[in-house]
Each structure stands twice: as structure tokens, then as C-alpha cells.
C-alpha positions in Angstrom: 1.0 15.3 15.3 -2.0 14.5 13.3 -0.8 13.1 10.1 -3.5 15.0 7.5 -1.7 18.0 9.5 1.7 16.8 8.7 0.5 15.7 5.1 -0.4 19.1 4.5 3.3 20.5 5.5 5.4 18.1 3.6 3.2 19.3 0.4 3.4 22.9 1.5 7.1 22.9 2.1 7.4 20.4 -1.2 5.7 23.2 -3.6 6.8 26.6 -1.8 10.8 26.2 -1.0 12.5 28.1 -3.3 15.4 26.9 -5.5 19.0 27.3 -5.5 22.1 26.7 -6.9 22.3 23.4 -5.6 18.4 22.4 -5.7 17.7 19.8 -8.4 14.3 18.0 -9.9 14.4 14.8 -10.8 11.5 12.4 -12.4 11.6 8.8 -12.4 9.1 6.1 -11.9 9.5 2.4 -10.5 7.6 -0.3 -10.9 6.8 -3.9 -8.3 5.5 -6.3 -6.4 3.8 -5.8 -3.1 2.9 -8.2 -0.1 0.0 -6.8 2.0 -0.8 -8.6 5.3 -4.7 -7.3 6.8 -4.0 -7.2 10.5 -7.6 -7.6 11.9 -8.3 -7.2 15.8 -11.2 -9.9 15.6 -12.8 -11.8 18.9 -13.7 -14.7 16.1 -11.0 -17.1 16.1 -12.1 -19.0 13.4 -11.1 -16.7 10.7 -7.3 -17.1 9.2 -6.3 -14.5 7.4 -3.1 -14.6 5.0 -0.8 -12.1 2.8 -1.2 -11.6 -0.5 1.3 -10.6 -3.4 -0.1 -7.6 -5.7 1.9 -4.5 -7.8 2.8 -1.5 -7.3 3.4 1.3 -10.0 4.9 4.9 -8.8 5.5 8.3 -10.3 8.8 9.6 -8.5 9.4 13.5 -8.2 12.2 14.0 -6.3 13.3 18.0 -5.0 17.3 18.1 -3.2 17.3 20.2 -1.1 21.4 19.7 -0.8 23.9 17.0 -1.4 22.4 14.6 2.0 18.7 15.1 2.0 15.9 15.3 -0.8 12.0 15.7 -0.6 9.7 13.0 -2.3 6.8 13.0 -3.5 6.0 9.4 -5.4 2.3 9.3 -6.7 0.7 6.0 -7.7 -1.3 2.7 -8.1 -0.7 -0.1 -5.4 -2.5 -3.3 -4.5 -3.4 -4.6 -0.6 -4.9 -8.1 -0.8 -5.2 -10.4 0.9 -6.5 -14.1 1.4 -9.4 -14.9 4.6 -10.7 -18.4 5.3 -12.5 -20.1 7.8 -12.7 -23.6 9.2 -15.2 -24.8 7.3 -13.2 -23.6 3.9 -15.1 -20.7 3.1 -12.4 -18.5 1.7 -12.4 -15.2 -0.2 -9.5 -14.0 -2.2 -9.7 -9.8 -1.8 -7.7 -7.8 -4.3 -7.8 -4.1 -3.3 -6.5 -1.0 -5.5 -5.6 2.2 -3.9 -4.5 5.4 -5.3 -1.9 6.7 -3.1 0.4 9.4 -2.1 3.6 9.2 -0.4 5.3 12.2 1.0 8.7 11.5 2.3 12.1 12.8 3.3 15.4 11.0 1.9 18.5 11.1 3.8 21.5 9.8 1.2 24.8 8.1 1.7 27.2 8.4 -1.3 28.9 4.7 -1.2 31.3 4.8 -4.3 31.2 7.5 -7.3 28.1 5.9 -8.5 26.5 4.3 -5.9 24.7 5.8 -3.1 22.2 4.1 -0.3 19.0 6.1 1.2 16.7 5.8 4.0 13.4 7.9 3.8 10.6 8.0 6.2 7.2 10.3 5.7 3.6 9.7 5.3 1.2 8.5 2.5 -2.6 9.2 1.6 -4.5 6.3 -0.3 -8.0 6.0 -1.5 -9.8 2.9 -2.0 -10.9 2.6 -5.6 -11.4 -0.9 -6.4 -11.9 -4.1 -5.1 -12.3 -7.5 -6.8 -13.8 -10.8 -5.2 -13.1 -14.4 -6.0 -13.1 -18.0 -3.9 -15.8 -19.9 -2.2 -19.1 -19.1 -0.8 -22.3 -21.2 0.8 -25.0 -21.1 -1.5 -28.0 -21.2 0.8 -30.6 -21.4 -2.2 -29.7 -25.0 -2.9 -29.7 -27.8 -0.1 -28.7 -31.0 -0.3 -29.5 -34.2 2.1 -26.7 -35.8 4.3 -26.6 -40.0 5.4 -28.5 -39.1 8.0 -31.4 -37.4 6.6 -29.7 -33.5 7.7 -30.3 -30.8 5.2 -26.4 -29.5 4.2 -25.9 -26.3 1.9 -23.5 -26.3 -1.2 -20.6 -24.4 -1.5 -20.3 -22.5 -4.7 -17.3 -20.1 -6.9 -17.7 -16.7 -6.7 -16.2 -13.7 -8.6 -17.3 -10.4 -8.4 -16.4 -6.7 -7.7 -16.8 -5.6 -4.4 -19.9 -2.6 -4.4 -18.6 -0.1 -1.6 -21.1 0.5 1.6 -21.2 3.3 3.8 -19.5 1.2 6.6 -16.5 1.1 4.4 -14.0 3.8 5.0 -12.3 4.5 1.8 -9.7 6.9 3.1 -6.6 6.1 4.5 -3.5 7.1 6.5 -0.3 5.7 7.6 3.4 6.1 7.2 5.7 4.9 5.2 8.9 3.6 5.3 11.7 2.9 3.0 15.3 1.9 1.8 16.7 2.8 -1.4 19.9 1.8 -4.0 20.7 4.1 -6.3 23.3 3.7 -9.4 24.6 6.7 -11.2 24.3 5.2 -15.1 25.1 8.9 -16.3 24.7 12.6 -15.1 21.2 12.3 -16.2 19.8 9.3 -15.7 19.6 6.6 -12.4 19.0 3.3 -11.8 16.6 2.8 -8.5 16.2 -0.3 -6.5 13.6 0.5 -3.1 12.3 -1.5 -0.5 9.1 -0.2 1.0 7.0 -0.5 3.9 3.5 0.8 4.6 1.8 0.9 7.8 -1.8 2.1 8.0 -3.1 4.0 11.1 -7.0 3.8 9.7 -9.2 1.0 9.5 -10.7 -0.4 6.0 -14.1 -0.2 8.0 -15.7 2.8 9.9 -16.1 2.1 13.4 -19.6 1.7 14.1 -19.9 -0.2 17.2 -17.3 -0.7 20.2 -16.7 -4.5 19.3 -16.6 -4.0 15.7 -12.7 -5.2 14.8 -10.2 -2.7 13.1 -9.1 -3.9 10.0 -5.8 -2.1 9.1 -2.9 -2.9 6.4 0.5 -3.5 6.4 2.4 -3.7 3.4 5.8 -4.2 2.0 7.5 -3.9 -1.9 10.5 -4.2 -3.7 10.6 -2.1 -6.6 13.0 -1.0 -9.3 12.7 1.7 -12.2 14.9 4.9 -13.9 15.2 8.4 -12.4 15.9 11.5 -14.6 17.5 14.5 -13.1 17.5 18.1 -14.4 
């Protein structure tokens, strides 16, 4: 199934389903660290390209449909950087924010009176909003001479926001997956540990040409924050 299809069905059904006796909201947000990893299908081998720590910050809504499985929706702000060098030590530090939206269903297994475990699995929409450039770059306006007479260029620190092209394709789409501890503080209010992991499905660049290299992410969080349920 196309996923902007099944995007559109998890909100539908999110929005439309009526309530009932057992139905409950809750509202929570939760708050991390994220470790992105750029997987890059590249023919140059001369490019190493490591993860990067960033945050995460979510909005949690949260419909129950019945006592085992519950509808999320958990709108927010997460990082996807990443570090890139080269063998000659050229390296960029790339820090990306996305806006994104998960959409997810939660399957819940009560452990003790206050303590349940959940596993959730769905599909998220992110858009590219910002990115922010620092490391090391040739500067080919100033040469210097080597011992043996050979022009060399400098190297110089850079730092600067990234200006968007039309190559870059600021949409994307992947799934989600995710694990989640939940204590019961009070009939109210919960305390939420998750583990996440995002997997993209669309590149960071529009494909162009056949030999052009897909660039997609693949990131995983721990987070922890409060839920309040009506």
C-alpha cells in the first residue's frame, strides 16, 4: 500500500471513530535524544559517513480504542544528522530539523497494576525545515606552495545554514517503529519511557539521474515524558 494512502487512513480513522464507553483521550508529551545514521547508496568509496546524536521533542494524543490497542498520533520536532568525511579530511557536520508526524497503532500489555509494556508500529510524515553546516572545507581562493614547488589549496572552518535547491526533496516518508514503558503514577497522570525507530522510504535528494545515490535516514530515540488521560 502506498504509505501517503495509508497516512491518509490512520488520520481518517483517528478523527472519525466515534466514542464510547470505554474510549479515552489522553495528552502527553516526551522529550529525547535521537541517533540518525544517512544510509547513502554511493559508487564513491572515499566518502565515510557516520551517526549523529540530535533531540527529539513530541506532542502525544493518544485515542483507546479498548483496554489492548490505542491510536497515536505524536506530532513534533526531531533532528537527523549526521557526520561525512573524506580521505583527504574534508568533513561536514550536517544537522537536519524535520517537522514530523507519526501515525501509529499501540498494542498494550498490562505487567503489574501500574506497569504496562507496548509495541506500536505505523507511519510518519516529515518535512525538512532546517539545516545547519559546520566542519572543514578547501578554500580554493588561497594557494599555497609545497617543497616541491606544487601549488596546494588551504583548508578552512565553515559554518553556515544550508539554502535548500530544487534537487532537494524536502518531503519524506517511512515507518516507524516503537516500544514503550508505561507507569500508572495515578488515574490521571503516566509516566512514559519509548524507544523509537524511524526508517525512511524517500530519499533527502530528488532523483535526477540513474546513478545519482539515494540518500535515506534511519533513526533511533529514547525518550521519556508525562501522559494525561481524560
Amino acid at each position: 500500500m502506498d504509505v501517503r494512502r495509508y497516512l491518509f487512513i490512520l488520520v481518517a480513522f483517528f478523527f472519525t471513530r466515534n466514542l464510547d464507553a470505554n474510549a479515552q483521550i489522553s495528552l502527553g508529551i516526551d522529550v529525547g535524544r535521537t541517533n540518525n545514521k544517512l544510509n547513502i547508496n554511493s559508487r564513491y568509496s572515499n566518502l565515510k559517513v557516520d551517526s549523529k546524536d540530535g533531540y527529539m521533542v513530541n506532542l502525544i494524543v493518544k485515542h483507546r480504542l479498548d483496554k489492548w490497542l490505542t491510536i497515536e498520533a505524536s506530532p513534533g520536532v526531531i533532528q537527523k544528522n549526521y557526520f561525512i568525511k573524506n580521505i583527504n579530511n574534508i568533513y561536514q557536520n550536517v544537522n537536519n530539523t524535520y517537522l514530523h508526524l507519526p501515525l501509529s497503532m499501540q498494542c498494550k500489555v498490562y505487567m503489574l497494576n501500574n506497569i504496562s509494556i507496548s509495541g506500536s508500529f505505523g507511519v510518519y510524515y516529515a518535512y525538512w525545515v532546517n539545516s545547519m553546516i559546520s566542519g572543514v572545507a578547501p578554500n580554493i581562493f588561497e594557494l599555497s606552495s609545497g617543497l616541491q614547488g606544487d601549488e596546494l589549496i588551504k583548508v578552512e572552518d565553515i559554518n553556515y545554514k544550508y539554502i535548500f535547491t530544487k534537487q532537494d526533496n524536502n518531503s519524506e516518508f517511512g515507518w516507524i517503529a516503537k516500544l514503550g514503558l508505561e507507569y500508572q503514577i495515578s488515574n490521571s497522570i503516566s509516566f512514559l519511557i519509548n524507544g523509537h525507530y524511524y526508517r525512511g522510504i524517500t530519499s533527502q535528494q530528488k532523483r535526477i539521474k540513474e546513478v545519482q545515490s539515494k540518500e535515506i535516514n534511519e533513526t533511533v530515540a529514547l525518550t521519556s515524558g508525562f501522559s494525561y488521560h481524560f
